[in-house]
C-alpha positions in Angstrom: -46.3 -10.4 -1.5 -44.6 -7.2 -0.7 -43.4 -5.0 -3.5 -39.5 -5.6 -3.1 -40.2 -9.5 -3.1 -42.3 -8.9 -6.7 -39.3 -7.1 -8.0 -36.9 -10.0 -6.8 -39.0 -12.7 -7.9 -39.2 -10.9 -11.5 -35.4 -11.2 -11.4 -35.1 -14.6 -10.3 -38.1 -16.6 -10.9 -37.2 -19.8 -8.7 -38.7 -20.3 -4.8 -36.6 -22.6 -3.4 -38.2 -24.7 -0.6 -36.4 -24.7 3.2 -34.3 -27.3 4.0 -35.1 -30.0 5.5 -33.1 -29.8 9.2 -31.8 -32.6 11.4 -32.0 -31.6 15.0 -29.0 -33.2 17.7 -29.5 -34.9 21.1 -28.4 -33.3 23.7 -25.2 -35.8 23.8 -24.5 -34.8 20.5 -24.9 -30.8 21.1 -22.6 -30.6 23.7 -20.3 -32.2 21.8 -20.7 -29.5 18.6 -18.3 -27.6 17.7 -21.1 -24.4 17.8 -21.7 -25.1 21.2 -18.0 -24.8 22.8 -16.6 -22.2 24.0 -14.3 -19.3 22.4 -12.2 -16.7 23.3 -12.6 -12.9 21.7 -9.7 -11.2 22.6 -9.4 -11.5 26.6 -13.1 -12.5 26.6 -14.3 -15.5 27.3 -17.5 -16.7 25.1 -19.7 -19.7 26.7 -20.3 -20.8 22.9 -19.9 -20.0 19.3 -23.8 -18.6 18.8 -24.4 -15.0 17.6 -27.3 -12.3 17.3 -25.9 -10.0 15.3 -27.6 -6.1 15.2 -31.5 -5.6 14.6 -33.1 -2.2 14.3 -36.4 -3.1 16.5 -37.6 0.3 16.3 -38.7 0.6 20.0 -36.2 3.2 21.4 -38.2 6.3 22.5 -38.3 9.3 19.7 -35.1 10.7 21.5 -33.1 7.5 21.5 -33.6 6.1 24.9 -33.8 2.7 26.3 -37.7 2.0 26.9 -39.8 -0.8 28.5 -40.2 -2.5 25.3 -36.2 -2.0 24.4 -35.4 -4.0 27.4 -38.3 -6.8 26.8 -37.2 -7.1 23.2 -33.3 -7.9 24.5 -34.5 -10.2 27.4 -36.6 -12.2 24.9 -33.6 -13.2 23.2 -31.2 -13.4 26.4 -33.8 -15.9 26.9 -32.3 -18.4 24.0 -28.9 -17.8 25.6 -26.5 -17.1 22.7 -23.2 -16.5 22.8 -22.9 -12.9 22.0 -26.2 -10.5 21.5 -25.3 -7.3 19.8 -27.3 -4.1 20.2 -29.0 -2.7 17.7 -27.1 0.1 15.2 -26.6 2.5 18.3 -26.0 6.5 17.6 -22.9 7.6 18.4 -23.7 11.7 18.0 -26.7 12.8 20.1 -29.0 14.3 17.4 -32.3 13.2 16.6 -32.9 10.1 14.8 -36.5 8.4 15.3 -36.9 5.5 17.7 -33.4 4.3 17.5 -31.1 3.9 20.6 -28.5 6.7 21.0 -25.2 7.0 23.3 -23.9 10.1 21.8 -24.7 11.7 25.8 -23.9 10.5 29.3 -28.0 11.2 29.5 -28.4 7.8 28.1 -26.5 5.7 30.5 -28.7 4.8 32.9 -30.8 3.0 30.3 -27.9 1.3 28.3 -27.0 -0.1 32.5 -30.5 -1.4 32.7 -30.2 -3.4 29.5 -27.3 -4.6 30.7 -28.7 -6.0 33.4 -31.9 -7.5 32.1 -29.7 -9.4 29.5 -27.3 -10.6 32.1 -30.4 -11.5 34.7 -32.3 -13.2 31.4 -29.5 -15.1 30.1 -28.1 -16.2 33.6 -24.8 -14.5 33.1 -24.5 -16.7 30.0 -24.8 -14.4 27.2 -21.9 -11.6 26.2 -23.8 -8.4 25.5 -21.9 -6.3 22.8 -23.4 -2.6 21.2 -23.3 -1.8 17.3 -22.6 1.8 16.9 -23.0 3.8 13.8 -23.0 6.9 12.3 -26.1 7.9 9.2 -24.3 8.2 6.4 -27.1 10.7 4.7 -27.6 13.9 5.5 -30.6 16.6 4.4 -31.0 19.9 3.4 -33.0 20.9 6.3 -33.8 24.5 4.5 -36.6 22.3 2.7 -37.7 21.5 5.8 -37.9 24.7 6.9 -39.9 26.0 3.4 -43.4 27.0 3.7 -45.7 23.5 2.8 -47.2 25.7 -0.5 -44.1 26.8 -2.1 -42.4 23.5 -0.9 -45.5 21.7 -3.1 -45.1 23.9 -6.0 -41.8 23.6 -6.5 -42.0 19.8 -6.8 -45.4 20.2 -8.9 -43.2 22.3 -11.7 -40.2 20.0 -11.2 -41.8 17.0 -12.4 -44.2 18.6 -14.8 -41.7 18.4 -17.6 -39.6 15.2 -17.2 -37.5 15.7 -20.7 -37.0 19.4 -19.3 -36.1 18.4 -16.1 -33.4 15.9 -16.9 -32.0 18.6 -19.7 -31.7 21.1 -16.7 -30.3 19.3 -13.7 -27.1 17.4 -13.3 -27.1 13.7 -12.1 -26.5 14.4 -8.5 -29.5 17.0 -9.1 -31.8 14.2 -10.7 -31.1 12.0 -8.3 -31.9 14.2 -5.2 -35.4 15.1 -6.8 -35.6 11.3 -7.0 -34.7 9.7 -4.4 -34.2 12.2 -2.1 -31.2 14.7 -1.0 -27.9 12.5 0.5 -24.4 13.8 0.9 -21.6 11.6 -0.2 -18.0 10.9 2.5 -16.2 12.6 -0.9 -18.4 15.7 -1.4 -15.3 17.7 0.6 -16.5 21.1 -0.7 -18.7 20.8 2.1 -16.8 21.8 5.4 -18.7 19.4 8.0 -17.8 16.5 5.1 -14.4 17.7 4.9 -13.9 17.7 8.5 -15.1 13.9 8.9 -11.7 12.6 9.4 -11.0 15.3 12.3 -14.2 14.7 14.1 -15.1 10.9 13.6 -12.2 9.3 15.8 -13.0 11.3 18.8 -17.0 10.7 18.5 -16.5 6.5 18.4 -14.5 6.7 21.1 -16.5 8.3 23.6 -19.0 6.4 22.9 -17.6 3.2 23.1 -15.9 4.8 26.6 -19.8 5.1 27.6 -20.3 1.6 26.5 -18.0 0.1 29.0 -19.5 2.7 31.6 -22.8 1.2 31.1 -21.3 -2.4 31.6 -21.5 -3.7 28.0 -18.7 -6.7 27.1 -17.6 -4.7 24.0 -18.3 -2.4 21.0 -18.7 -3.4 17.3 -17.6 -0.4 15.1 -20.3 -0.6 12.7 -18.0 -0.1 8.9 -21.2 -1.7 6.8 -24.3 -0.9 4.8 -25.4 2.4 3.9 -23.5 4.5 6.7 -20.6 6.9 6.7 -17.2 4.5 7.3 -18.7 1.6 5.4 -18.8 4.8 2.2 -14.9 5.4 3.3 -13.8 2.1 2.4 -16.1 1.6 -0.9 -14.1 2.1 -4.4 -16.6 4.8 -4.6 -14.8 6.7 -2.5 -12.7 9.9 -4.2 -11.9 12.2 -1.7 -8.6 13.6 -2.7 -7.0 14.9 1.1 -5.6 11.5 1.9 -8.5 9.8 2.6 -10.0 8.2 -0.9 -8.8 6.7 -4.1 -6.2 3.6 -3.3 -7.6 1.5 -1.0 -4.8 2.2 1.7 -6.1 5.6 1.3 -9.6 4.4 2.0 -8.6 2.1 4.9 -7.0 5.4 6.8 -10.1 6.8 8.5 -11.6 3.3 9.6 -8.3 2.0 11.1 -8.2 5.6 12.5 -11.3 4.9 14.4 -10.3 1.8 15.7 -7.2 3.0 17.1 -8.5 5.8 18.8 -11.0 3.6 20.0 -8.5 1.0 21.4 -6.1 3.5 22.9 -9.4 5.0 25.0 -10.5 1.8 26.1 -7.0 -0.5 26.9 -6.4 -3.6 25.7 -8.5 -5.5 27.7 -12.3 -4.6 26.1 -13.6 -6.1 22.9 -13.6 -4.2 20.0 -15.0 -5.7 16.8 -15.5 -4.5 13.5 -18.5 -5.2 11.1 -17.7 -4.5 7.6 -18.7 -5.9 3.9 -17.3 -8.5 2.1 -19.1 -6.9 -1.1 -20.6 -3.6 -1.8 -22.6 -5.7 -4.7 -22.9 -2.0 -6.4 -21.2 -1.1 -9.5 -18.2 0.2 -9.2 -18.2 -0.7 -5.6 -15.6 -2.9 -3.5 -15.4 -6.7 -3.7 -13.8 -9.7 -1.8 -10.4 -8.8 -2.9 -10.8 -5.3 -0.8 -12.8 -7.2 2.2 -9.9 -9.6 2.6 -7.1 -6.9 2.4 -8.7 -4.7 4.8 -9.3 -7.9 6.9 -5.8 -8.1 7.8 -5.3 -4.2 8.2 -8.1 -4.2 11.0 -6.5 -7.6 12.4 -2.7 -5.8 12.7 -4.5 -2.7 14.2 -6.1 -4.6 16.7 -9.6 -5.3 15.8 -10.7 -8.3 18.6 -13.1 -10.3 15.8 -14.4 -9.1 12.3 -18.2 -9.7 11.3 -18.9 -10.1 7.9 -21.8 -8.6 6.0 -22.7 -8.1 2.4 -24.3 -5.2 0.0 -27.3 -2.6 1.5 -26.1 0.2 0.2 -28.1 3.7 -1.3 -26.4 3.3 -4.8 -28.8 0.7 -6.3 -31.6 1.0 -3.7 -35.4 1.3 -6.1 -36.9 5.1 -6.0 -39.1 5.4 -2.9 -42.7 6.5 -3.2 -43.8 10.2 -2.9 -43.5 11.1 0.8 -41.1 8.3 1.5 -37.5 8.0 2.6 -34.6 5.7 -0.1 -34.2 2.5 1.7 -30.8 0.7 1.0 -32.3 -3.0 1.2 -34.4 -2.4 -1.8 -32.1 -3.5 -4.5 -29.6 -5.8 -5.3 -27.1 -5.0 -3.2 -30.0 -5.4 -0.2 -31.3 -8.7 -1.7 -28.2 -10.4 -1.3 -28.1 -8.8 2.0 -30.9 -9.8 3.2 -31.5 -13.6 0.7 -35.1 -14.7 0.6 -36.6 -18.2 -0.1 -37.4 -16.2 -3.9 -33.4 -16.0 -5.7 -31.4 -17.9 -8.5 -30.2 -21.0 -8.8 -27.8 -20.8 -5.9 -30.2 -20.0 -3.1 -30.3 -18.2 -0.4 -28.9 -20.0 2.5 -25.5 -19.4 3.7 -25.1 -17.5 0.4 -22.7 -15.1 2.2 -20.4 -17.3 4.0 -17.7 -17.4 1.2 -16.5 -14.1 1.6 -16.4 -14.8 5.6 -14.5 -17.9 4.4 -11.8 -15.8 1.7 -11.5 -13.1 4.3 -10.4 -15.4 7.1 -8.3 -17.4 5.3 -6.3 -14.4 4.2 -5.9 -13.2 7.8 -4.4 -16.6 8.8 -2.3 -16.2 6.1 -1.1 -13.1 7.6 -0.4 -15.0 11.2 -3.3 -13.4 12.9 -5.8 -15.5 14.7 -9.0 -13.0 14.8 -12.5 -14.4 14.9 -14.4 -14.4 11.9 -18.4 -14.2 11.6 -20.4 -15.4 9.5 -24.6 -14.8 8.5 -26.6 -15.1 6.2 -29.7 -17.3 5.8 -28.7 -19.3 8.8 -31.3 -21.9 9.4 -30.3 -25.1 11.0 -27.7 -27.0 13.9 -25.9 -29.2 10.9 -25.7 -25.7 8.6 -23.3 -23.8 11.5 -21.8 -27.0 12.3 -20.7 -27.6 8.7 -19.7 -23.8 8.6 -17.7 -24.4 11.6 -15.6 -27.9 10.1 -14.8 -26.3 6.9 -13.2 -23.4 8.9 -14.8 -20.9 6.9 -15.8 -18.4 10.4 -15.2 -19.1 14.2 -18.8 -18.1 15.1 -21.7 -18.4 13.0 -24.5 -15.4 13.8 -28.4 -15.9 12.9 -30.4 -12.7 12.6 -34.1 -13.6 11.1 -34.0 -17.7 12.6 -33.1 -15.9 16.0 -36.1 -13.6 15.6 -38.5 -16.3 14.4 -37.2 -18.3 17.7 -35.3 -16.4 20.3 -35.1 -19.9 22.5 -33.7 -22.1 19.1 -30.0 -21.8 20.4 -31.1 -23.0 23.7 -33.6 -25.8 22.3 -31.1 -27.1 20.1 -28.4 -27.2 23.2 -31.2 -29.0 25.3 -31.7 -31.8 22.7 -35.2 -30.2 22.0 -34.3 -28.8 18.3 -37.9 -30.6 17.0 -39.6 -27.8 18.4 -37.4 -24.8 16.7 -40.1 -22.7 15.2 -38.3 -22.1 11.7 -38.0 -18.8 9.8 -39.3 -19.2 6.3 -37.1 -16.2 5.1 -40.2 -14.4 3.4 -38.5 -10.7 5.0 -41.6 -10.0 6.5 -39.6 -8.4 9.4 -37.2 -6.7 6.8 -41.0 -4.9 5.1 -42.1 -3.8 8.6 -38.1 -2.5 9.0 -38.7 -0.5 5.5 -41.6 1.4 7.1 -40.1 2.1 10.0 -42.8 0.4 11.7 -42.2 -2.2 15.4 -40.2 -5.6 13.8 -42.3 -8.8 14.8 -42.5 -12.2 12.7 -45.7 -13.1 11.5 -44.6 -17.1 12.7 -45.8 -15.5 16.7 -46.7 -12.0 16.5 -50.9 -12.9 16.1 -50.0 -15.4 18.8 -51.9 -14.9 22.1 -52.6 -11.9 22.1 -55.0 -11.9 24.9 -52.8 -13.8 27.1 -51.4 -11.8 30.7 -48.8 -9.4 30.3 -48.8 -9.0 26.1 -47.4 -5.9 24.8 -48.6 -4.7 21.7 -47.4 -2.5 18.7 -48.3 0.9 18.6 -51.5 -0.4 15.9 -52.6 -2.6 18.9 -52.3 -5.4 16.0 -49.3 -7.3 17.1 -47.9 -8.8 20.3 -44.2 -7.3 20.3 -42.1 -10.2 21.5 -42.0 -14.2 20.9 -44.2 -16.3 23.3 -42.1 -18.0 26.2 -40.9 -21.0 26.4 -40.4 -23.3 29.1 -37.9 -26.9 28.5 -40.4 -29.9 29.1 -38.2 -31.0 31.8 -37.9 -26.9 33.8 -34.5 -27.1 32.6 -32.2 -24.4 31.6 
């Protein structure tokens, strides 16, 4: 059991088992309401299905699209959902380890060829929309820059004297020594923080400009977790010039964005916005703030609004010598990210209340804007449910997707008995935190002798799902 599930399991003590799932016929699928179609702004959706954003970690080291990019997107155009989003996509073209970038028109041509594998793969079925983000953190590269010897010392006669230590250094100065050096939205004394409401609109719109060049169906603005907008709207936020304090203060910068980003790309073009419902960190923002900015990003023209919950730095555990804070290691990234180990409520569909509170308030306000939900998705009669109760308009899997790429598609087909199921262990969340290829241990030992496999970079792993082929050739 991996470290973080120890430390949740100490917490919460109770494994709950996975549910038992009744699959549909075929009859009956077609007839579901997650299997009609839906409208997202002047896009037309084949069915209510959703992939929401991975990091796969198979972008080359200077963010472009490689071989096993485009295999990794085809395997789940393969199940045929509704909507695939792209993986957390950089919108400023600096260096940022195998993660796809479109801050340059360099990385076009491999954003088109994604494109086109997920439209050939799906059969034009699938909507194809890109997640893009913008690191929240930022280091003091002089370290970097500091002889290995001295940098060693200094850290050898830092920690010699805890009590000393502590005595000597402010908390922002403890923390950096323990978790690492990161720059807070509200730290304004530094000029390239101060200047983030000057430079921010501009940067998401050209890149969402080179997403519709490179034939995507629309952008998500990516407002959640540990990254820069998702800090502008967090109660955490005090910037003082306009653009912290009072939640409409807060608000300014992300609607901001999205305007910007609407005027450059017309009315026409999908542009989401996935944001939290909860911070789940103290002092952070809860439903109540999720709902009312709900209805601000509906007014401003937001197409659909994705709802997501906690990962954030503030409660994340102290990483190990040598490596990097990880936002999904404490509570805030538990409920994130619920496992089969939690309290007495579970972790399946744990997050699909605030979906539910934040929709409901945006009706309220006469605007009809989808609403997605996810969360420890793990069976047809779940969504469905989801779906009745009008608690979201499209109901997104993440983890049951990756376990099965083809379960949308099985399901649809009458074939749901052979769904392989995700046992929500976060085994693909562990390989995430090291920065290491994300398989699922359910098929990544599977075959791997068989024609064509790729492998990880260890040689250990096969790097995609096996295929899967309806009894009756189907599609």
């Amino acid at each position: 059991m991996s470290p973080r599930l120890i430390e949740v399991a100490e917490r919460f003590k109770i494994r709950h088992a996975l549910p038992a799932a009744r699959w549909p016929t075929a009859e009956e699928a077609a007839r579901a309401r997650w299997f009609q179609r839906a409208r997202i702004g002047r896009l037309d959706v084949a069915e209510r299905t959703w992939v929401p954003a991975m990091v796969p970690w198979r972008a080359s080291a200077d963010g472009v699209v490689t071989p096993e990019v485009l295999d990794w997107y085809a395997r789940f155009a393969e199940g045929q959902p509704g909507v695939l989003v792209v993986e957390a996509t950089g919108i400023r073209d600096i260096a940022s380890g195998p993660l796809l970038r479109i801050g340059d028109d360099r990385f076009l041509p491999g954003l088109r060829r994604l494109v086109d594998t997920v439209r050939e793969r799906s059969g034009g079925r699938t909507r194809l929309f890109i997640h893009g983000r913008l690191a929240a953190a930022a280091g003091d590269d002089a370290w970097l820059r500091a002889p290995e010897a001295a940098l060693r010392r200094r850290l050898l006669d830092a920690a010699a004297d805890r009590p000393l230590v502590e005595a000597a250094l402010t908390s922002r100065q403890l923390e950096a020594l323990d978790y690492g050096y990161r720059e807070r939205v509200w730290d304004t004394h530094l000029p390239w923080i101060r200047d983030l409401p000057r430079t921010l609109p501009p940067l998401f719109a050209e890149a969402a400009s080179r997403a519709r060049a490179a034939g995507f169906d629309g952008v998500e603005l990516h407002y959640a977790h540990a990254y820069t907008m998702a800090s502008f709207l967090s109660r955490l936020n005090t910037r003082d010039d306009g653009y912290g304090g009072p939640r409409e203060q807060r608000v300014r910068l992300p609607l901001e964005v999205l305007r910007t980003t609407r005027q450059r790309l017309g009315a026409d073009y999908v542009v989401g916005v996935r944001y939290l419902g909860d911070e789940v960190v103290a002092g952070g923002s809860r439903i109540e703030d999720a709902a009312w900015f709900g209805v601000r990003f509906a007014e401003t023209g937001a197409d659909y609004l994705s709802i997501s919950k906690g990962g954030r730095f503030e409660d994340a555990r102290q990483p190990k010598v040598g490596e990097a804070v990880y936002p999904y290691t404490g509570r805030s990234g538990y409920e994130c990210m619920p496992t089969v180990i939690s309290d007495s409520r579970g972790p399946f569909g744990r997050n699909v209340p605030l979906a539910a509170t934040i929709r409901r308030a945006v009706r309220d306000a006469g605007h009809a804007t989808p609403v997605v939900t996810s969360g420890g998705i793990f069976s047809f009669e779940q969504a469905e449910e989801i779906l009745a109760r009008g608690e979201a308009d499209f109901v997104a899997a993440a983890r049951q997707t990756l376990a099965d790429p083809d379960w949308f598609r099985k399901i649809r087909l009458g074939d749901g008995r052979l769904v392989r199921r995700c046992e929500f262990t976060n085994y693909c969340e562990g390989l995430d935190q090291h920065h290491k290829q994300v398989t699922c241990k359910l098929w990544d030992r599977v075959d791997l002798d068989a024609p064509g496999v790729r492998l990880t970079a260890d040689g250990k792993r096969r790097l995609s799902a096996p295929p899967w082929q309806p009894p009756d050739g189907s599609r």
